[in-house]
C-alpha positions in Angstrom: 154.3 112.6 -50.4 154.0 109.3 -50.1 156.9 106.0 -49.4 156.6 103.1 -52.6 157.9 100.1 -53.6 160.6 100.5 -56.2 159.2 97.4 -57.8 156.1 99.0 -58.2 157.3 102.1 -60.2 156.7 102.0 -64.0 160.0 103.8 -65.6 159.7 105.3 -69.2 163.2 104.1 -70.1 164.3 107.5 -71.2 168.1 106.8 -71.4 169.1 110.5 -70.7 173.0 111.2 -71.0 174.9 111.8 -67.5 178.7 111.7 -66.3 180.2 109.5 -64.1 180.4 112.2 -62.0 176.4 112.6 -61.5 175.8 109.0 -61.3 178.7 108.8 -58.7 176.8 111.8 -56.9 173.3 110.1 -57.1 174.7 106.9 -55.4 176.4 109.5 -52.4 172.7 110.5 -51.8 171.5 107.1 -52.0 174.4 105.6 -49.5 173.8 108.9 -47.4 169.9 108.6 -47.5 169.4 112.0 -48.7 167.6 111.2 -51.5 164.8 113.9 -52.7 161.3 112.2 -53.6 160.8 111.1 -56.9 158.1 112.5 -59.2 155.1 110.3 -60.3 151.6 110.2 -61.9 148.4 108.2 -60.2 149.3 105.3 -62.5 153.3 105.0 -60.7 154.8 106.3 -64.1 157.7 108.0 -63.1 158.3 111.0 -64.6 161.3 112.5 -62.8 163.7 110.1 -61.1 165.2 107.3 -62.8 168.3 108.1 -61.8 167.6 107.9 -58.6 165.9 104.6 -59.1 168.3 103.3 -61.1 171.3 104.1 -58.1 168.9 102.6 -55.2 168.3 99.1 -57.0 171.5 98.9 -57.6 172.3 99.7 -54.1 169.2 97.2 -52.4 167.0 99.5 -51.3 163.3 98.6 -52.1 161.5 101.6 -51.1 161.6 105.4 -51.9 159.5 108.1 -51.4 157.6 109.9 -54.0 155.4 113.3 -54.9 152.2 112.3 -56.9 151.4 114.8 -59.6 
């Protein structure tokens, strides 16, 4: 597992549907700092976590840790 720069992440812009309630519950584990590694290739394509990087920009946080596959 390794710690990037959100900035450096390339998302695939996959809108995916979700409630307010699992957005609401992404920012929680954003604000808590329990926030479970993103999934990404060698090239920084994300391919699980938007979401998540979607609530932490919004939130300020620059940096989140992710497992390369």
């Amino acid at each position: 597992m390794i710690k990037v720069q959100i900035s450096d992440l390339k998302s695939n812009n996959r809108k995916a549907s979700r409630t307010i309630a699992q957005i609401e519950y992404v920012r929680n584990m954003v604000k808590d700092g329990s926030i479970p590694a993103i999934l990404i290739d060698s090239q920084y394509n994300v391919i699980d976590g938007n979401h998540r990087i979607a609530a932490c920009k919004e939130l300020g946080v620059t940096e989140i840790y992710a497992k390369v596959i």
